[in-house]
C-alpha positions in Angstrom: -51.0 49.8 47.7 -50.6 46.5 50.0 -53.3 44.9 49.6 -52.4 42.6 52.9 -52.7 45.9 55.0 -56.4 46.6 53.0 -57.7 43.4 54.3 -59.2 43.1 57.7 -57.1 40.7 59.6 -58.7 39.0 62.9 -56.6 37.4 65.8 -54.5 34.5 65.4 -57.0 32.1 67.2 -59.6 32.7 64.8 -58.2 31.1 61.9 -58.3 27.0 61.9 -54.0 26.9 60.9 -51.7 29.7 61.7 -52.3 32.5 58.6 -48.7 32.7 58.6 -46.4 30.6 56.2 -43.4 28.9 56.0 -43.1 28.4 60.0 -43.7 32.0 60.8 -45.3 33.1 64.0 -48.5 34.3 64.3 -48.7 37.5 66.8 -52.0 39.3 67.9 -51.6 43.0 67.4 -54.4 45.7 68.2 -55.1 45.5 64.3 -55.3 42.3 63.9 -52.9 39.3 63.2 -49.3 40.4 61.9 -46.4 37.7 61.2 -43.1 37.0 62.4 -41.3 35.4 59.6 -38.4 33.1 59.8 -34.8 34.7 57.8 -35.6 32.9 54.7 -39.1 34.3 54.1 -40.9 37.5 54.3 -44.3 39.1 52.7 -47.3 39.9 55.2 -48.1 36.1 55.6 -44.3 34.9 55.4 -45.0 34.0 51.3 -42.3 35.2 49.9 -39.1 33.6 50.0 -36.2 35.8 50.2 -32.6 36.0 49.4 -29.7 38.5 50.5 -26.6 38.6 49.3 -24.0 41.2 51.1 -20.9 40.8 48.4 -20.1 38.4 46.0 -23.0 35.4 46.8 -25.5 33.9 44.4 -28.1 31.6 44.2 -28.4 28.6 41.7 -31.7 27.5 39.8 -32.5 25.3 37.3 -32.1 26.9 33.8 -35.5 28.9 32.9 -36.7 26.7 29.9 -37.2 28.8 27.0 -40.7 28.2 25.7 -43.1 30.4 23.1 -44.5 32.9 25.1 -43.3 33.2 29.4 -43.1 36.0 32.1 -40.2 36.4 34.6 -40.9 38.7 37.6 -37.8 39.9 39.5 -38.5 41.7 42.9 -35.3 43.1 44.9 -34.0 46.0 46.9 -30.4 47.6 46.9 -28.3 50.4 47.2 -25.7 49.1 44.9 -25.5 50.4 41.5 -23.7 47.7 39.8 -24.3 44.2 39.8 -26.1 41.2 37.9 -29.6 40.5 39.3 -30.4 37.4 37.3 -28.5 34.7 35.0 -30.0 32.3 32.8 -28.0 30.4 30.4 -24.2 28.3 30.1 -22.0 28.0 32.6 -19.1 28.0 30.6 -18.9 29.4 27.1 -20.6 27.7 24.0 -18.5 26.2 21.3 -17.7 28.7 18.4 -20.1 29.3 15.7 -22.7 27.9 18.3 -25.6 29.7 20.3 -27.1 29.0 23.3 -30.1 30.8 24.9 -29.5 33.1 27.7 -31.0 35.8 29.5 -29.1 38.3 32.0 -30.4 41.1 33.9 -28.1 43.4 35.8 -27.9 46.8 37.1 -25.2 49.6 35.3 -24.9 52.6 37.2 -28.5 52.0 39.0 -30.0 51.6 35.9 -31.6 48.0 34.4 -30.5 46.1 31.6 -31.4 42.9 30.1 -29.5 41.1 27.9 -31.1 37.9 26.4 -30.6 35.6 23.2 -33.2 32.8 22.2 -31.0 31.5 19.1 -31.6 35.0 16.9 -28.5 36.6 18.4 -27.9 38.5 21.6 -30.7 42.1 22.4 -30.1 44.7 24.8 -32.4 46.9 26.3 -31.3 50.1 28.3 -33.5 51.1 30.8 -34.5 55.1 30.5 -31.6 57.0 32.6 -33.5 58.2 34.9 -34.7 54.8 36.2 -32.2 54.6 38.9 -33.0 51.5 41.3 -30.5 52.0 44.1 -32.7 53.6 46.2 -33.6 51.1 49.4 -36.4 50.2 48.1 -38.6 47.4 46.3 -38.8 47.3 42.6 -39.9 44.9 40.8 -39.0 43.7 37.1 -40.9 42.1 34.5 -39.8 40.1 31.3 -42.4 39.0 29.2 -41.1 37.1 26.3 -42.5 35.1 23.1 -39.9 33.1 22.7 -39.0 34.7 19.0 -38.9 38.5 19.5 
């Protein structure tokens, strides 16, 4: 459920500041508020920022720093089956007999896989088959981690 849409939303004078984030426009519907959200944002208050990539782009972040127990939540929508979601790690590779910490999410054949090392050696997890996630529609991924394990 959206809990945005559960929530009773008044007109757009009501509210002391626009409800709507990140310079979106605030338009009076018959239900209430609803917002227009500038191309970088999206969410039902323009919270969210968003990134599309048609091809080959990316977007660069700071490393994640690895600490003893974090969470990394993913959201995206495709309909292409192959493709690295998420990379966090070297940008060139590590001198031999060293390790660096990485972790690298990507999709095989629609399906999820995360690849990540914290100094112990590279895991992979395989998604169950019949998780396919090139469907048009918004999944979201989580990776809880304790920094060890």
């Amino acid at each position: 459920t959206c809990s945005a849409r559960d929530r009773v939303h008044q007109s757009c004078a009501s509210y002391p500041r626009s409800p709507c984030l990140n310079g979106g426009t605030c338009i009076d519907t018959l239900n209430g508020y609803r917002c227009h959200c500038s191309t970088s944002f999206h969410g039902p208050d323009c919270q969210q920022t968003k990134h599309s990539f048609h091809g080959n782009g990316y977007a660069w972040f700071r490393p994640i720093r690895p600490c003893f127990e974090s969470l990394l939540s993913l959201e995206f929508i495709t309909e292409v089956p192959d493709g690295l979601l998420l990379y966090s790690g070297p940008l060139s590779d590590p001198e031999p007999g060293s390790t660096e910490n990485f972790m690298a999410i990507e999709l095989s054949s629609g399906i999820p896989v995360l690849k990540i090392n914290h100094g112990a050696g590279t895991e992979t997890l395989h998604f169950p088959s019949h998780l396919n996630l090139t469907d048009k529609r918004w999944h979201r991924l989580e990776v809880r981690t304790n920094g060890q394990e």
